[in-house]
OpenMM code with the backbone's topology and positions (N, CA, C; nanometers):
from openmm import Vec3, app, unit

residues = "UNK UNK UNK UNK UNK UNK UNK UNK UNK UNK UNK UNK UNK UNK UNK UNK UNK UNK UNK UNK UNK UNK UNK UNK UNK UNK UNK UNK UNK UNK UNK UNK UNK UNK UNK UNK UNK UNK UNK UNK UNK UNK UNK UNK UNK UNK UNK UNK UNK UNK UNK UNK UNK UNK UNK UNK UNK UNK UNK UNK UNK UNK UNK UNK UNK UNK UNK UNK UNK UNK UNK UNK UNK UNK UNK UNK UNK UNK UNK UNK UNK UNK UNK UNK UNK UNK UNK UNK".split()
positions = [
    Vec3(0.0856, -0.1173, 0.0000),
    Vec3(0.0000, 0.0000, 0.0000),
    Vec3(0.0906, 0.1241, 0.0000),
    Vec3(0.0594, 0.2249, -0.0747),
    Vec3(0.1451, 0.3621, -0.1119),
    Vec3(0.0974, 0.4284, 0.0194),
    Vec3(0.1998, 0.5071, 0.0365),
    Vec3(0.1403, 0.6573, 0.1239),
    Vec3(0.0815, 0.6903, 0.1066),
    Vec3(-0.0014, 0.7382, -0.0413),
    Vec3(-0.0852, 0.8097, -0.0559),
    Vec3(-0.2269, 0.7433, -0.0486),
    Vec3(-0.2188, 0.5836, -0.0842),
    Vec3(-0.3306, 0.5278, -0.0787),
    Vec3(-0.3682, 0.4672, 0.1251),
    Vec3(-0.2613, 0.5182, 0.1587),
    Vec3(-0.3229, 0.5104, 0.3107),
    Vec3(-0.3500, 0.6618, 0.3694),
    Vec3(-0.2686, 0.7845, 0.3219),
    Vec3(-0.3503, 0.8843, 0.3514),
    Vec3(-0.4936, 0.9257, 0.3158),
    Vec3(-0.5224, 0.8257, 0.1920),
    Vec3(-0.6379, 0.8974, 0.1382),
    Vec3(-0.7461, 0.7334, 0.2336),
    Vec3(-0.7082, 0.6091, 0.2694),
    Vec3(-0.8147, 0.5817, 0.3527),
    Vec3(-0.7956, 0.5986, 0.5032),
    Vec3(-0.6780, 0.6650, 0.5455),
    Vec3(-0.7274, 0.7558, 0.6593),
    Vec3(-0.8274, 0.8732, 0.6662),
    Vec3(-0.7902, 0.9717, 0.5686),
    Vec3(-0.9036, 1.0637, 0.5536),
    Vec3(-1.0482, 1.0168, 0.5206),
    Vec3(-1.0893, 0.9310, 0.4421),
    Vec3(-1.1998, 0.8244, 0.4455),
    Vec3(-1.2525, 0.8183, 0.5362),
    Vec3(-1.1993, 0.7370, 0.6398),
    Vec3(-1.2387, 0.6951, 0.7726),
    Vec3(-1.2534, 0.7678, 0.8369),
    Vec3(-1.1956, 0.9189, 0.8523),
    Vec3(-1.1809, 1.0169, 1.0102),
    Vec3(-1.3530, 1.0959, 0.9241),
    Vec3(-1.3769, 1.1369, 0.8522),
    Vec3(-1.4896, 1.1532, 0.6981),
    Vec3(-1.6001, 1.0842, 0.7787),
    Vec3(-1.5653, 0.9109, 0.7901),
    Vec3(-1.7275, 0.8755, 0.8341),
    Vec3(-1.7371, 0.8889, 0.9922),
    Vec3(-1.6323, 0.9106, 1.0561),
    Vec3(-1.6451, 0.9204, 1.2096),
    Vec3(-1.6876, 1.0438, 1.2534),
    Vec3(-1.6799, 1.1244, 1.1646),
    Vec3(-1.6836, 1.2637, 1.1739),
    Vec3(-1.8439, 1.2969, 1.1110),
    Vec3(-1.9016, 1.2132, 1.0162),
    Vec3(-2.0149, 1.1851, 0.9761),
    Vec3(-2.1273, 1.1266, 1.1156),
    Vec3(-2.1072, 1.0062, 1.1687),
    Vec3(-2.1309, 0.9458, 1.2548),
    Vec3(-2.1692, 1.0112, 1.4019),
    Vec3(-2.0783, 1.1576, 1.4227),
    Vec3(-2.0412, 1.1950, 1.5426),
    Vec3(-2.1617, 1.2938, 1.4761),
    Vec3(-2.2001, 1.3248, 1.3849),
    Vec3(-2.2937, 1.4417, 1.3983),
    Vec3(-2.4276, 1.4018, 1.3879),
    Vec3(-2.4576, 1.2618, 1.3665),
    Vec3(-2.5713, 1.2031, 1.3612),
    Vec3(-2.6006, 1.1781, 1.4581),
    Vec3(-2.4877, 1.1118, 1.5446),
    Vec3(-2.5752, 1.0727, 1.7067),
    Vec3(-2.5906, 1.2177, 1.7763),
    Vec3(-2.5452, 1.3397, 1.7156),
    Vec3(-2.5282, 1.4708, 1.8282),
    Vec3(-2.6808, 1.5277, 1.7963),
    Vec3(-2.7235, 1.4790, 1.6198),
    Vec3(-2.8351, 1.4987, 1.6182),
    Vec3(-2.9551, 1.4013, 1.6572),
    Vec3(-2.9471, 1.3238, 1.6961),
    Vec3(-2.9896, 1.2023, 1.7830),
    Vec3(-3.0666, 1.2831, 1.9077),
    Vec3(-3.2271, 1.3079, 1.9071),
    Vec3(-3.3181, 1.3493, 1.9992),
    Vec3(-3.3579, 1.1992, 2.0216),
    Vec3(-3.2830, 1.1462, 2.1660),
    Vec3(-3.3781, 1.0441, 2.2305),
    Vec3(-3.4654, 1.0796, 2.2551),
    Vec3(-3.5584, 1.1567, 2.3297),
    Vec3(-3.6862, 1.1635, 2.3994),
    Vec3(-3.7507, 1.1528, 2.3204),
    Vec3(-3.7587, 1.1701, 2.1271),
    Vec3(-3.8783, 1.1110, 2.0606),
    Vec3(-3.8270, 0.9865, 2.0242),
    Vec3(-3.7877, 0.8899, 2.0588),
    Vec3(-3.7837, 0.7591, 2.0637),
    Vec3(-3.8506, 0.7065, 2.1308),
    Vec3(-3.9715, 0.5966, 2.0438),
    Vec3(-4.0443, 0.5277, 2.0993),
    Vec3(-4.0782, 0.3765, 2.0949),
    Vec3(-4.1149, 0.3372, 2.1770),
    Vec3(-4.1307, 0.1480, 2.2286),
    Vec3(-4.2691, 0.1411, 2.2026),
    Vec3(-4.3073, 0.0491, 2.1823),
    Vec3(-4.4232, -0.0439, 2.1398),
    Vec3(-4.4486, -0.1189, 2.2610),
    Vec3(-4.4094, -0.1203, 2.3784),
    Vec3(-4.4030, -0.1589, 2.5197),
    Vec3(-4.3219, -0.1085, 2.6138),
    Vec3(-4.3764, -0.1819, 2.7205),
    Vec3(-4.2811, -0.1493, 2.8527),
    Vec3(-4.1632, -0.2821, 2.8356),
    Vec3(-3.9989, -0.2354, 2.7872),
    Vec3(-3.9462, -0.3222, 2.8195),
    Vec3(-3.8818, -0.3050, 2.9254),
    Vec3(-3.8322, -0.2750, 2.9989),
    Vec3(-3.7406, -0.2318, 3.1076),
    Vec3(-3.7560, -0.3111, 3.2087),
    Vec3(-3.8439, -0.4384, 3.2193),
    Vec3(-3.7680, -0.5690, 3.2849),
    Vec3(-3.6583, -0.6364, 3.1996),
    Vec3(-3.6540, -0.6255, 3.0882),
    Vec3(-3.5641, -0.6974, 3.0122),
    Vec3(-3.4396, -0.6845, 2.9734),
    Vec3(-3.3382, -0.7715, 2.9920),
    Vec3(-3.1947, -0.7265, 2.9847),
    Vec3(-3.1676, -0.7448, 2.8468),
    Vec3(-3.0391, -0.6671, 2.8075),
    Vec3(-2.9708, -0.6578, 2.7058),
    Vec3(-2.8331, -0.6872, 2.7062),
    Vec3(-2.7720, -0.7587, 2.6474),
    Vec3(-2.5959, -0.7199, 2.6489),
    Vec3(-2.5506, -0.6512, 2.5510),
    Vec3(-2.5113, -0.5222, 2.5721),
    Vec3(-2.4227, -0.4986, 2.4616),
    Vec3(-2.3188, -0.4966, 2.4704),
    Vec3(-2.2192, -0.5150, 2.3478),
    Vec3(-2.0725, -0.4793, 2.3376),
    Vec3(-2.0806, -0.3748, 2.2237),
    Vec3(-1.9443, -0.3150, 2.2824),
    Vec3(-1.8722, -0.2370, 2.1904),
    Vec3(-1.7230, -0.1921, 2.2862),
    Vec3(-1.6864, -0.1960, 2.1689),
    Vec3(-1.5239, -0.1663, 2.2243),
    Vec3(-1.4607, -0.0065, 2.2412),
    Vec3(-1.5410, 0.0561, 2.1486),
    Vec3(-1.5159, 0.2071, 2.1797),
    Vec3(-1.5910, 0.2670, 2.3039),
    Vec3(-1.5019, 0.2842, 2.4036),
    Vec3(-1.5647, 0.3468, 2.5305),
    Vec3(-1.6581, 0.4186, 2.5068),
    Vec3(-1.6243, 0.5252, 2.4287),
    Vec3(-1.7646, 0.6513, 2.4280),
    Vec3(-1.8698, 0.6480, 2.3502),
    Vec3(-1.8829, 0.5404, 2.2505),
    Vec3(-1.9678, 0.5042, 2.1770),
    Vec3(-2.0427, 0.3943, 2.3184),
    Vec3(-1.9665, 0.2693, 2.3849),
    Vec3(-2.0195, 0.2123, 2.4630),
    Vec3(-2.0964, 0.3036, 2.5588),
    Vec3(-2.0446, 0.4159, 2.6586),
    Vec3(-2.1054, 0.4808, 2.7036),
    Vec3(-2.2354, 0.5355, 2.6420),
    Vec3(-2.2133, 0.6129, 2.5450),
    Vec3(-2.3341, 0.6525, 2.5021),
    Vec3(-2.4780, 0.5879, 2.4488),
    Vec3(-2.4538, 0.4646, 2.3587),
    Vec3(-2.5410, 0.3530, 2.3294),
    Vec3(-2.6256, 0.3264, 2.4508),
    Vec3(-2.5638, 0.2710, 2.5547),
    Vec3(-2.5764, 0.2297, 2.6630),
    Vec3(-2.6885, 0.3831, 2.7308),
    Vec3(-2.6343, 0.4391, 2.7701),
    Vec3(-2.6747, 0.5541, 2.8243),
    Vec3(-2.8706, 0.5288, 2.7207),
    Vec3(-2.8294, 0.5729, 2.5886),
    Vec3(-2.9966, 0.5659, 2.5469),
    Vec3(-3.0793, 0.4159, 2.5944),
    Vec3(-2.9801, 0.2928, 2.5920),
    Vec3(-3.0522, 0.2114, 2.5615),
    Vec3(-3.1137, 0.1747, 2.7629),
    Vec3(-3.0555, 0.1961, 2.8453),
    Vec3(-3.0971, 0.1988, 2.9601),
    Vec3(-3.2135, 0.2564, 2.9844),
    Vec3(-3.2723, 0.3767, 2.8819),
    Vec3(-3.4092, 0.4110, 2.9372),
    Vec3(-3.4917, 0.3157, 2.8732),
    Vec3(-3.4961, 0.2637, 2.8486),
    Vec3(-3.6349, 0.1389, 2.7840),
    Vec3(-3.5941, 0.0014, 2.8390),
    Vec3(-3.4599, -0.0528, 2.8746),
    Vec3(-3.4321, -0.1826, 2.9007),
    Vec3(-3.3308, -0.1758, 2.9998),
    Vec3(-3.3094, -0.2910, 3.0901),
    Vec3(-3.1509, -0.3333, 3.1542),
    Vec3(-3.0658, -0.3494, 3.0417),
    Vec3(-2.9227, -0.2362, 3.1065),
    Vec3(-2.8272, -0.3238, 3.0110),
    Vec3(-2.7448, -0.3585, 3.0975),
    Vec3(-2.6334, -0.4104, 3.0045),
    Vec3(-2.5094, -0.4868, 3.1033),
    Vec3(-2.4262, -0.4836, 2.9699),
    Vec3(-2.3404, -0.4155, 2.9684),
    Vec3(-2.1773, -0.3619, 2.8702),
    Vec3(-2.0966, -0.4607, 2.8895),
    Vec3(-2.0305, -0.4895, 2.7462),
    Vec3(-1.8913, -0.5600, 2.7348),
    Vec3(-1.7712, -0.4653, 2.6668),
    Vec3(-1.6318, -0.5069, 2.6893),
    Vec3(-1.5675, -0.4638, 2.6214),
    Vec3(-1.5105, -0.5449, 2.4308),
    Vec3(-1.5454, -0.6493, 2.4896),
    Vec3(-1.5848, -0.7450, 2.3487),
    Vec3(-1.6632, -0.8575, 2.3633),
    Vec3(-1.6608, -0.9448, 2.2467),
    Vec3(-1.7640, -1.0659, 2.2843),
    Vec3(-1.7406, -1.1786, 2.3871),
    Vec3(-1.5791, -1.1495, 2.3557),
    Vec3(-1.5573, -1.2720, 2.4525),
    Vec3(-1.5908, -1.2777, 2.6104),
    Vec3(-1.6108, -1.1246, 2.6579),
    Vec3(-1.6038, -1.0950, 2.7827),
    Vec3(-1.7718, -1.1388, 2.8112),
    Vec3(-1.8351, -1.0988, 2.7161),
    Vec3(-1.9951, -1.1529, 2.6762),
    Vec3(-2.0260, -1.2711, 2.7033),
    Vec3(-1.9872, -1.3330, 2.6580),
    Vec3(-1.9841, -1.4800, 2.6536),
    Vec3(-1.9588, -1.5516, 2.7824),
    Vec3(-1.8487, -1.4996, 2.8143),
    Vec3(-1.8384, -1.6421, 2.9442),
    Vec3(-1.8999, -1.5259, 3.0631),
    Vec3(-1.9640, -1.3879, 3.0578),
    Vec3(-1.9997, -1.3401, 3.1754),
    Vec3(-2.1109, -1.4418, 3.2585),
    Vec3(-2.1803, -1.5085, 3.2363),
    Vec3(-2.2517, -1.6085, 3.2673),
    Vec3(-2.1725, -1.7022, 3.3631),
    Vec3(-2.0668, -1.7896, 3.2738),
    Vec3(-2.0003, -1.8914, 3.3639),
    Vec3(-1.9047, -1.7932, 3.4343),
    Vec3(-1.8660, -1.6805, 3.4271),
    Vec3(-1.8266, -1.6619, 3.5477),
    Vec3(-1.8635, -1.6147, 3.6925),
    Vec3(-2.0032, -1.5729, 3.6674),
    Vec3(-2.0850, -1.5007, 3.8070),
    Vec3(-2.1716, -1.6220, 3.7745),
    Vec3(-2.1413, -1.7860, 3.7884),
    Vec3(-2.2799, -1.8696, 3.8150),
    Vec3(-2.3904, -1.8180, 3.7923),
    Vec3(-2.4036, -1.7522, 3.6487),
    Vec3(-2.5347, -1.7014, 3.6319),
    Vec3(-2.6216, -1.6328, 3.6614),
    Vec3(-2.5175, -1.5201, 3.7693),
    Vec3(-2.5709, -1.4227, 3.8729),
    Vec3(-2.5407, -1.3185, 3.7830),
    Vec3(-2.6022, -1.2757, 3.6783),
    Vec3(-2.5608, -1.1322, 3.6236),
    Vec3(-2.5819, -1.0153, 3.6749),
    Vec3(-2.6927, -0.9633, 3.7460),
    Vec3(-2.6690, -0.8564, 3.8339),
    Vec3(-2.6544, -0.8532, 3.9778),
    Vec3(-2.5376, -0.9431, 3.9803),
    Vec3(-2.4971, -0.9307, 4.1934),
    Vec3(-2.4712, -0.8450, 4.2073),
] * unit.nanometer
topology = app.Topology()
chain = topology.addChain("A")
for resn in residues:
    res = topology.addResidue(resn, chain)
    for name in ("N", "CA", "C"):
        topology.addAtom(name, app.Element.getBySymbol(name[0]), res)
């Protein structure tokens, strides 16, 4: 890969993050709406970007339980490792 063909898919990429960052800023939760009451119901999410995790999380807590990973794998065995106690 040339220099130039990695400067030009760096600029690409910083382009859709920079795209991305103005969509969720325009992102009005409070007209987001449910078709029920879920908020007995848990969710797991992952994501690996802290502030994207934070924030996801942050909306998705008003309608449901969540419980955050930092990847899948941590997902996965959270079960066998709290004997199935996910919120002690």
């Amino acid at each position: 890969m040339t220099k130039a063909t990695k400067e030009k898919a760096l600029i690409t990429a910083e382009i859709e993050v920079s795209d991305a960052e103005t969509t969720i800023a325009k992102t009005e939760v409070s007209k987001i709406k449910t078709s029920g009451d879920y908020s007995d119901k848990l969710i797991f999410y992952v994501e690996d970007v802290l502030d994207m995790r934070l924030y996801v999380s942050k909306v998705l807590s008003k309608f449901f339980k969540v419980k955050t990973f930092t990847n899948g794998r941590e997902c996965l065995w959270m079960p066998w490792k709290t004997n199935g106690q996910i919120w002690s």
